[in-house]
N, C-alpha and C positions, 0 to 999 in steps of 0.2 A: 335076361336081356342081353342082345350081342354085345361084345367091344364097341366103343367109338370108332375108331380107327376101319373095322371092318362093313361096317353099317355105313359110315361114309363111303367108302371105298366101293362099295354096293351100288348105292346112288348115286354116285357121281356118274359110274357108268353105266347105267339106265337113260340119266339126262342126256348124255352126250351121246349115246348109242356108238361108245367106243371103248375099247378098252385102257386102261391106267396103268400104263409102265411103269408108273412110279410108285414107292414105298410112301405111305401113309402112318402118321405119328399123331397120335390126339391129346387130348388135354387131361383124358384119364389114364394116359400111360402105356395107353395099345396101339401096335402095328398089324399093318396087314399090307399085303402086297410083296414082290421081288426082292427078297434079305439083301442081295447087291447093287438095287437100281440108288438111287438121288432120293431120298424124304420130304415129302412135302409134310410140313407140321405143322399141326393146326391145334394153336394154343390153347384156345381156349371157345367158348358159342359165340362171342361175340366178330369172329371171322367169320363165320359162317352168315351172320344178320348183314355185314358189309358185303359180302358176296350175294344177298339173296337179295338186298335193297336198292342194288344196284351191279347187274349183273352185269360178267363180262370184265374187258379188260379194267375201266376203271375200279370197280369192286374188287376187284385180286392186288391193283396196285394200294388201296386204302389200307388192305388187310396188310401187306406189305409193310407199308410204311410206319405204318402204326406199329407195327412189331405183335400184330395177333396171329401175322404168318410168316412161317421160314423155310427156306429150304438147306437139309442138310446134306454134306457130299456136295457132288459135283454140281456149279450156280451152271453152269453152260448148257450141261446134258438136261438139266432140269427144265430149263429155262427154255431148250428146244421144243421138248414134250408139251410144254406148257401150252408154246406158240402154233403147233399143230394141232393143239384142241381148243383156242382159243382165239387168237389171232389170224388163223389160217381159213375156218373154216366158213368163215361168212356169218352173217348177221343171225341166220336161222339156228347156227348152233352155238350161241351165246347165251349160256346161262340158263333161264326161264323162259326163252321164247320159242325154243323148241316143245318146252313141257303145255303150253296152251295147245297143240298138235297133235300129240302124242298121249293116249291114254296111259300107256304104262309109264313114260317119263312126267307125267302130272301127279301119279299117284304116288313116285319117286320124291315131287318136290314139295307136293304136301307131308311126305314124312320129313324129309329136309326142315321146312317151316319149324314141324316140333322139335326136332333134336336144338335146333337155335338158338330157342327158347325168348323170351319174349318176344312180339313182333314191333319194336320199338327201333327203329334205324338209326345206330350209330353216328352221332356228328364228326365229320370228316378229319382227318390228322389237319395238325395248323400247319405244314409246310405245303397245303394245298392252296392256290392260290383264289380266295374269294374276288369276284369281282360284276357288276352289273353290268346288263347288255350295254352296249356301246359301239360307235364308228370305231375300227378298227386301226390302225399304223397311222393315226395321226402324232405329233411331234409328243403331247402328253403321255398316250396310252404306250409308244414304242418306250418312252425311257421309263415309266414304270415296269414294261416287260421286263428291260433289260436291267434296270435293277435287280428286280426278283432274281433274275440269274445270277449275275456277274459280283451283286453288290453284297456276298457269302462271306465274305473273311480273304484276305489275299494269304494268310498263313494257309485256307482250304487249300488252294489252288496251289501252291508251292507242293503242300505233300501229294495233291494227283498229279500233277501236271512236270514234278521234277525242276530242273533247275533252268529248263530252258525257257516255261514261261510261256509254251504256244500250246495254246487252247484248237486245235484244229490239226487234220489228218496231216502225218509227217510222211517223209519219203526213202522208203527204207532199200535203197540203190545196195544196198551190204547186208540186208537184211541176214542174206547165208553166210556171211563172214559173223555175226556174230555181233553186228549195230547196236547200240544204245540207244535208247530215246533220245537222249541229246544229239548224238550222231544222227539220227534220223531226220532231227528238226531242224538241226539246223542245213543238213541235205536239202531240206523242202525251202527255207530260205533262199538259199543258195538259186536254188532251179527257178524260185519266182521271180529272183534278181536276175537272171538268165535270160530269163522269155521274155522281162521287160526292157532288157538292153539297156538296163542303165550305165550313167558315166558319168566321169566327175561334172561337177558343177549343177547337175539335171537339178529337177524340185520333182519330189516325188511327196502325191499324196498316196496314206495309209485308212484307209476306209474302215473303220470301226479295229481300231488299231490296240487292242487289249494290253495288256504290258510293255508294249512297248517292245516286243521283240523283232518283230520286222525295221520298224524302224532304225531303231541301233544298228540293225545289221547294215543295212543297207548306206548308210550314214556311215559309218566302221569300215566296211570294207570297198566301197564304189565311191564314197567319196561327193554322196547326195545330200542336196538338202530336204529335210523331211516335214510335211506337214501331218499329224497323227489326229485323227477325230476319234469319239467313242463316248458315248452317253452316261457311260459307269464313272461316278467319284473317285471311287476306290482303286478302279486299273489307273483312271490321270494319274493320280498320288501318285502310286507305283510304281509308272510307268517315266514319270517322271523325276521323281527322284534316279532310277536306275541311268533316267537320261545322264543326269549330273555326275555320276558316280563313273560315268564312263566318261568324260569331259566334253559333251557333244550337244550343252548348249546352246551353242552356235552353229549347231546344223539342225536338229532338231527340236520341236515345237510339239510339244501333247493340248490336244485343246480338250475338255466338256465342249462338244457339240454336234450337232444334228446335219450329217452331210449334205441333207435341205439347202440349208443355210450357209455352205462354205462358198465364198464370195469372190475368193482372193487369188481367182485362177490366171493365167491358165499354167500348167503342169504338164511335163516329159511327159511323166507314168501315173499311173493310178494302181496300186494293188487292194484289191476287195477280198477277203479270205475268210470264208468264215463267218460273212456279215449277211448279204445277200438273203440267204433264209429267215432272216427276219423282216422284211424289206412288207411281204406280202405281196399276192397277185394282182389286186387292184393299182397296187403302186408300184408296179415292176418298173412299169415302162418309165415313168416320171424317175425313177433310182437309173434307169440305163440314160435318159437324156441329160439330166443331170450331171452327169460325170462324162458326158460326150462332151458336154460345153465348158467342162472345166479342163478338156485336155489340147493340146497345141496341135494344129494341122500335123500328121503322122506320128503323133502319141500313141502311145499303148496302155491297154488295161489288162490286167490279168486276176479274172473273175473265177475265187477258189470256193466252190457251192455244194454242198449236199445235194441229190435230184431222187429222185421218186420213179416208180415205174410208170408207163401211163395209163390210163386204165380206156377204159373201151367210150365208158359216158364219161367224160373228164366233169361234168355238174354234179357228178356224185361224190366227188371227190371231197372226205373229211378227213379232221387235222386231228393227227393218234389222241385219244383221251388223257393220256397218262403223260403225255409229252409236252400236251398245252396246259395241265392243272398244276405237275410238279415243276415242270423245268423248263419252260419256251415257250412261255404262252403267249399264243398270236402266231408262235413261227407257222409257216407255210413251204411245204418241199413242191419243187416242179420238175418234169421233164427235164431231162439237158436238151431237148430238142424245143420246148419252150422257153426256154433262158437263150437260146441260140437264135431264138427267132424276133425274141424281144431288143436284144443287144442289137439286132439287125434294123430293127423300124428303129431303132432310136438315131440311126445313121450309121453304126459301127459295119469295119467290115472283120467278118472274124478268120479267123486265121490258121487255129489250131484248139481242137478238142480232144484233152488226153484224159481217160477214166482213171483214177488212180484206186479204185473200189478197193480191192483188197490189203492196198496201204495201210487205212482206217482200220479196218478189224487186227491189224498188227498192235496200229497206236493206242485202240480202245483197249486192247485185251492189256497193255502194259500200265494205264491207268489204273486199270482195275484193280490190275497185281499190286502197285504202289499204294493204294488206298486200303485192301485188303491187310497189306504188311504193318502200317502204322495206324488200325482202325479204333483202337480207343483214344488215342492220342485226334481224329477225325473226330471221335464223336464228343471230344470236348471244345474243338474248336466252333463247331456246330451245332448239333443237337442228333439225338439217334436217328430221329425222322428224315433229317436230309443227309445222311449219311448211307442211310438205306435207298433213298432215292436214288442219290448216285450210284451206286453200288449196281441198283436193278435198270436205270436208264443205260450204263456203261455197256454191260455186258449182253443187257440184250439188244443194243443196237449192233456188237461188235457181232454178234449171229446175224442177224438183216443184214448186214454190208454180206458177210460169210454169202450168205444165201441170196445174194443180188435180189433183195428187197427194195434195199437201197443202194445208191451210190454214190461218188463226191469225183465231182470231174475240175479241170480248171480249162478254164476259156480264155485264152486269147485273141483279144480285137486292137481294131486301131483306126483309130481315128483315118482315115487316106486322105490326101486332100485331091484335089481338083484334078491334078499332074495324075493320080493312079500310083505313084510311087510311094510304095507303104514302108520303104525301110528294111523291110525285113532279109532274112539271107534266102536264094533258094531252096536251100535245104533247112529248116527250121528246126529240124530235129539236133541239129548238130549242139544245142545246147545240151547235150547229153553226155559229150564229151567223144 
């Protein structure tokens, strides 16, 4: 009988009618494949049953998670290969639905089937998130989303996220001088405080305001007072606490709540960073008027979002598997040309769209490295499953942004009033220095 490894390696590329750059590791000890590429290693039959019960991207993320798969060498290169035989190639070449087609890729995954061994389908890692059909971005199902994410251990997020605290694409203006993440973050502070024109005395609200770190700044150095909303128990704590520790509670305010419901308008600025993509499409618009009627005749917003590329049928349009089971579930990416057009029916006029795509793949790739460095110390404050998760969310979104999959733009609007006189400079860029 062949090796595992080779006999895998066989089949796989039969199914996919392509070939495997990558080096193959089995659970009885065999390789086969490019002695220098990246190893895909496959622990043990029970990855293979999560891959064949549910092909495609969610199945690979199971096996993942669960730790019945790894990859050894390089997570990037790997991770690229992966996303061009997986991710790239459209619905047809996902797993077993090519093989119903295909005689010779059928006859490929009925021997798959046996090497598997039982046909009994693995129950899902528990950092997957179970939950029954439902109305979607209502005030309930958003804050349990955003628990599942946010509400991990704030010790997690100190070792990814470093000392600055900002969950979201940084601005790396030095990046060739040799930036830190912290240098980077708080650059992107800086620049949102920039586009908003803040000054003393304003009231600036913080739309899903995680740690607290916008706030502080903005309160700290401009001289504002802050209102901070965000659904997570655990960021208020933290975020509040860090308010005190910096003396600034008297300018700033951490609430638990649902920017639905912020009442106590109206406000200079608005900064949304990072939030939006959870908002959802049905409820874009009601999130853009919302925050138009919380801000003062020539207020500004400055809308920091994820966006997607657009696709041809936009109805065809679904929310990554692995992205809404482990880590965002509910989130929704759109256009920047639909965020731009939403901001506009909601009455905003907008003002300025800068892409900052490649900023992100800087900031994800240094998360990565930070969680990589302290990874047992991660997988005690967590558990190995979501430690994996992050690990594979990170890096392979830090390729997407690489590969203009995706992107994260910020929008600037404003409220104009009646006059036409929006406040702004003619030259707008000049926040740049």
């Amino acid at each position: 009988m062949a090796e595992a490894a080779q006999r895998l390696r066989s089949l796989a590329e039969q199914m996919t009618g392509a070939p495997l750059p990558l080096r193959l590791k089995a659970w009885d000890g065999s390789q086969a494949g490019p002695p220098d590429a990246p190893a895909l290693v496959v622990r043990n039959r029970r990855a293979l049953r999560r891959m064949l019960f549910k092909p495609g991207e969610l199945g690979l993320a199971r096996a993942w998670v669960s730790g019945d798969l790894e990859i050894e060498g390089d997570l990037y290169a790997a991770l690229d290969v992966l996303s061009g035989l997986v991710w790239e190639r459209g619905e047809d070449a996902r797993g077993l639905v090519q093989a119903v087609r295909d005689p010779e890729a059928r006859a490929a995954a009925r021997e798959l089937l046996k090497l598997a061994g039982p046909p009994i389908p693995p129950a899902p890692p528990r950092e997957e998130i179970r939950r029954p059909r439902r109305r979607l971005h209502t005030r309930r199902t958003d804050k349990r989303a955003i628990s599942h994410h946010y509400d991990v251990g704030n010790d997690f997020y100190e070792l990814v996220l470093g000392p600055s605290m900002v969950y979201s694409c940084a601005y790396w203006e030095a990046a060739e001088k040799g930036a830190t993440l912290e240098t980077a973050q708080r650059d992107k502070l800086e620049l949102v405080c920039a586009k908003l024109g803040l000054k003393e005395g304003q009231r600036l609200l913080d739309v899903g305001c995680g740690w607290g770190s916008m706030a502080i700044h903005a309160a700290r150095e401009y001289g504002v007072s802050v209102v901070g909303v965000t659904l997570s128990q655990e960021q208020a704590a933290y975020a509040r606490k860090r308010v005190a520790d910096e003396g600034l509670t008297d300018r700033v305010e951490i609430r638990v709540q649902d920017y639905r419901d912020v009442a106590d308008g109206p406000f200079d600025a608005i900064s949304s960073i990072g939030m939006a993509e959870h908002v959802g499409a049905e409820k874009y618009l009601e999130y853009a008027r919302q925050l138009y009627d919380l801000l003062k005749p020539g207020g500004r917003l400055l809308n920091h979002q994820i966006g997607r590329r657009p696709q041809r049928d936009e109805s065809a349009y679904e929310v990554d598997e692995f992205i809404d089971s482990y880590v965002f579930p509910d989130g929704e990416l759109a256009p920047v040309g639909t965020t731009v057009t939403q901001l506009e029916r909601a009455g905003f006029e907008v003002r300025d769209v800068e892409s900052i795509r490649e900023h992100y793949a800087l900031t994800l790739r240094r998360w990565v490295a930070n969680l990589e460095a302290d990874w047992d110390h991660a997988v005690r404050l967590t558990s190995p499953g979501r430690a994996r998760v992050w690990r594979l969310y990170m890096a392979a979104c830090a390729l997407a942004f690489e590969h203009n999959r995706i992107g994260v733009n910020q929008v600037l609007a404003v409220r104009t009033p009646e006059s036409g006189t929006s406040g702004l400079p003619l030259r707008p860029r000049t926040w740049h220095g």
